[in-house]
N, C-alpha and C positions, 0 to 999 in steps of 0.2 A: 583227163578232160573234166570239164565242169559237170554238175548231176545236173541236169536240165527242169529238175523239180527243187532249182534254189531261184529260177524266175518265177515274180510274179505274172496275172493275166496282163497285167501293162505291157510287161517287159516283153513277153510274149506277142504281143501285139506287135510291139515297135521290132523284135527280131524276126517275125513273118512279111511285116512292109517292106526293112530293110533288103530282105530276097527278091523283093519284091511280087508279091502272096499278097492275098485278100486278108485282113486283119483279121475274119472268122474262125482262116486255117487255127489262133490260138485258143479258141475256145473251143476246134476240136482238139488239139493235145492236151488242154486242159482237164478236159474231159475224161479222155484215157488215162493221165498222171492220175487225177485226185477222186475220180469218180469210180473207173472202173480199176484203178489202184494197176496197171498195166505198167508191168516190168521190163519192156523190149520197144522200143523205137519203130522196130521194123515190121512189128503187129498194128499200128497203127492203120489199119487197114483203107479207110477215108481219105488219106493222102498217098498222093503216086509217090512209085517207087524214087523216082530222081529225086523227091524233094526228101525222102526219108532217107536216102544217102547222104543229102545233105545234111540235114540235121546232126546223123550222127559223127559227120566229120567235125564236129565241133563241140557235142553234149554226149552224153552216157546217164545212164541210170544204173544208179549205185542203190539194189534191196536190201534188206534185210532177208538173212537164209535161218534157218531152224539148225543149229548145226547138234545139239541133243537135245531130246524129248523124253521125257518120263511123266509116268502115270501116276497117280498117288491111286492107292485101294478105295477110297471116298469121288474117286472121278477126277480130283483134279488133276491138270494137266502144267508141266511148268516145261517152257522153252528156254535151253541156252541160246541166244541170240546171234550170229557174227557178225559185225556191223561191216561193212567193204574195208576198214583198214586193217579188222582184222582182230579187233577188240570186241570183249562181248560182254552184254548183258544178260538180264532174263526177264521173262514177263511171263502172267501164268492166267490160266483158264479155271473159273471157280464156278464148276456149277453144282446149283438148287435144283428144286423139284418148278420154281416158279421164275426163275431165271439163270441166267448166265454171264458172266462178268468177265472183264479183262484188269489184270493189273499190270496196269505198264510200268517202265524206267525213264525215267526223264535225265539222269546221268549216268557214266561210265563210274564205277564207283559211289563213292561219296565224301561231300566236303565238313561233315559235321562229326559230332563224336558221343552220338549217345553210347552209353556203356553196355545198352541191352543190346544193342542193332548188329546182326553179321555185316550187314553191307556197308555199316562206319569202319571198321578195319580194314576195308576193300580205299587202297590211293584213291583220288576223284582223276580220274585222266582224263577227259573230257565232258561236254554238255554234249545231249545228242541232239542233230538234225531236225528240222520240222519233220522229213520225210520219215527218219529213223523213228520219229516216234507213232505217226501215223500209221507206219508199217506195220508196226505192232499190233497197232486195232485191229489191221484188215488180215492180218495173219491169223489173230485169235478169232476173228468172226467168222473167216472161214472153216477153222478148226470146231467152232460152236457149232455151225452148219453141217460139217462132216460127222462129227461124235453125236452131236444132242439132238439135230432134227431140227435145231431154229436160230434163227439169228439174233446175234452176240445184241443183250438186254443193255447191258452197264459198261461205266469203265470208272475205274479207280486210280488216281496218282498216286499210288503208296508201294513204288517196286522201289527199283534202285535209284536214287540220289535223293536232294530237295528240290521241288519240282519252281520252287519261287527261288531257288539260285541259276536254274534255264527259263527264265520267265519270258521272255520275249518268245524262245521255239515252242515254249508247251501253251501260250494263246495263242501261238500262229495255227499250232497243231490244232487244236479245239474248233478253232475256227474252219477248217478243212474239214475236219470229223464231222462239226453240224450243219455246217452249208449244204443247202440244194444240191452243189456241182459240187461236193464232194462226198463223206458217207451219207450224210445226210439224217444221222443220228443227235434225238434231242440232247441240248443243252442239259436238263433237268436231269439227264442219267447221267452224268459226268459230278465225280467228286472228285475235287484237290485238297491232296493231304499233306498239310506245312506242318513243321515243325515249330513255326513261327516267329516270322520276321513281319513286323510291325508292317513297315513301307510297304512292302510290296503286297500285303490283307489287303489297303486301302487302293492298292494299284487295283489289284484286280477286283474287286467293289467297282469302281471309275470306269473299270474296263466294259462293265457290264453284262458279261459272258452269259449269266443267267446257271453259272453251274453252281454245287453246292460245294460246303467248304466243310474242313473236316483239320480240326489243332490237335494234334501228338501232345497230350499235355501228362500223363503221368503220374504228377502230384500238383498241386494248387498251393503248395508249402515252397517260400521262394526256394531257401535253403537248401533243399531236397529234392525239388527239380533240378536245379544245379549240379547236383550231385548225378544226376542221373543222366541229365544232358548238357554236359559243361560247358559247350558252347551257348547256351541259355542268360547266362550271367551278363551278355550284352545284350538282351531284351528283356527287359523285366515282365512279374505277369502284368503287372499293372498299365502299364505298355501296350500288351499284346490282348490287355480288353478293353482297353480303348479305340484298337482295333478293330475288334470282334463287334464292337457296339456303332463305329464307322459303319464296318461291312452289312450288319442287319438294319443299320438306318437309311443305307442305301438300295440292299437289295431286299429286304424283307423276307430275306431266306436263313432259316435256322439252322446252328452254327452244331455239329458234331464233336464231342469230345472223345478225341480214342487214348483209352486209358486201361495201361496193365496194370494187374495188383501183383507183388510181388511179396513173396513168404521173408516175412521181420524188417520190410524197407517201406512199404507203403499201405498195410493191412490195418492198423489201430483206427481208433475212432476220430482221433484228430486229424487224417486223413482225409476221414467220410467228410468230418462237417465242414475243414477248408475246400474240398471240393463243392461241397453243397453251397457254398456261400458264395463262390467263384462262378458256377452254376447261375444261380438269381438273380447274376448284374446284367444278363443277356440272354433272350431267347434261345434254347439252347438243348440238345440231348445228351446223355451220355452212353458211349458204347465199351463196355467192358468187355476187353480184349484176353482171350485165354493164350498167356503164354506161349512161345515157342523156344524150348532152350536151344542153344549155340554151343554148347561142346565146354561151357568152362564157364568160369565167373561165377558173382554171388544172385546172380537174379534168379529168382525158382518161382514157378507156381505158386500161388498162394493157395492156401486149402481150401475145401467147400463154405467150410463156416464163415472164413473170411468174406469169401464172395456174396455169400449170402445174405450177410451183412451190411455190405454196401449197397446191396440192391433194396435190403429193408429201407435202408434209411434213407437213401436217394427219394426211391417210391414215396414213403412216409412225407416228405417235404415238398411233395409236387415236381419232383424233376424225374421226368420219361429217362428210362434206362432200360439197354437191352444187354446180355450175352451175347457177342460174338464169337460164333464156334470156332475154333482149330479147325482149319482145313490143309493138308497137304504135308502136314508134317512127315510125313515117313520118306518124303522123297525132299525135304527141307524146301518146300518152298512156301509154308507160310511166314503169315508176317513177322517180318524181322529175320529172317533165313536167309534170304537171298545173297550170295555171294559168292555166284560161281565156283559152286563146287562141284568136282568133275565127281562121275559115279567110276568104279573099277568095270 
């Protein structure tokens, strides 16, 4: 049967008259789907029992279940996913001392191929759901609620897929997330993290969501981002700051650079200053990302000095940069980890 959280309130409307129901009855199921995130038809307690018969002769609700959970020693939390066909994700819980975060998946897989990534070796088998993605938030808020004592602060698109290759479900999603009648969580906590594709920066610029944006960019050297993320070679960077300079002429919202340094691929000084230079064409931060190895290949940590040194010279030319810590590595689910890997 159909997931009865793939109608919109329209549609919902028009299949309450059709029974012939008061148009309202939709904006109470509404309510229970996206608000109180309610996994059962026949908890809808507001409507009698014969009509919630009905219903379900026709719709079903397909959640999202926790099928393993692992703790990392640093608190974080990372969930195997099952989605109803049976495929899975993961999405993981990142808390601070001042907030708490969710990192969702926006595909099964992934269609791209960076060489650092665990979850680009992972086939793309499908895009998920609005629902399946939503679910995620409200699984990890409640998970914040139950662990940390407060409700889930942030959410980040940086789990598994590219979240501008499901572009249509992950604004559908957002859009449920910050609505009134649905989490009702600001826009302004929500970052989407591309890898970057030009069209769809400027889609969601147009779209106006009011979230921030956040380019996987690596190196600022064409040649060697290429290298690093070879499906890259169809969008130049030149392209995708043309983009970035769309996006902040539309929303006047400053553009995140998340950027690994790797030991003898991206640590010299030509580095520094093509990122710095790439930096100055657009409002912009940079967040230096600490490694997570994957079991193989040539990408390593880069040393203290190295890092140290990019943060001199960033700092020195006026461009805000932070350290972002390793969180969850020992249970692989920081960034760039994720790729369903079962534990013994």
């Amino acid at each position: 049967m159909k997931d009865i959280r793939t109608l919109s309130l329209d549609q919902l409307k028009d299949y309450f008259v059709s029974l012939g129901e008061k148009p309202f009855r939709a904006k109470q199921v509404y309510d229970w789907l996206w608000s109180k995130n309610l996994h059962s038809i026949d908890e809808m307690t507001n409507l009698s029992k014969p009509l919630r018969e009905r219903i379900a002769e026709e719709y079903t609700i397909n959640p999202v279940s926790v099928d393993q959970l692992q703790k990392s020693t640093d608190g974080t939390i990372k969930n195997g996913v099952k989605l109803h066909d049976g495929l899975m994700v993961e999405s993981v819980l990142i808390p601070t001392e001042t907030r708490t975060t969710a990192c969702v998946s926006s595909q099964v897989g992934c269609s791209l191929n960076c060489e650092f990534c665990a979850t680009a070796r992972l086939k793309r088998m499908r895009n998920l759901e609005v629902a399946e993605i939503v679910d995620q938030v409200a699984l990890i808020d409640s998970q914040s609620r139950m662990y940390f004592e407060r409700p889930l602060s942030n959410i980040v698109f940086m789990g598994m897929g590219e979240p501008m290759m499901n572009y249509k479900n992950v604004v559908e999603a957002i859009r449920k997330i910050t609505q009134p009648e649905g989490l009702g969580m600001s826009p302004r906590r929500i970052t989407v993290s591309t890898s970057g594709i030009p069209k769809m920066i400027k889609m969601l610029a147009d779209d106006d969501l009011r979230v921030k944006l956040a380019l996987s960019l690596h190196s600022a050297i064409e040649s060697k981002r290429n290298e690093i993320m070879p499906f890259s070679d169809k969008f130049p960077l030149t392209d995708i700051m043309e983009a970035l300079q769309y996006w902040y002429k539309k929303t006047g919202s400053v553009i995140t650079f998340e950027y690994c340094v790797w030991k003898n691929i991206n640590d010299k000084d030509e580095d520094i200053k093509a990122l710095i230079k790439y930096c100055k064409q657009v409002p912009s931060k940079v967040n230096l990302i600490q490694y997570n190895p994957i079991g193989e290949g040539k990408y390593d940590q880069c040393n203290k000095q190295a890092e140290d040194n990019y943060v001199r010279q960033l700092e020195a030319s006026g461009v805000t940069v932070m350290i972002r810590k390793s969180r969850g590595g020992d249970i692989d689910a920081a960034c760039g980890q994720l790729a369903n890997k079962a534990t013994d």
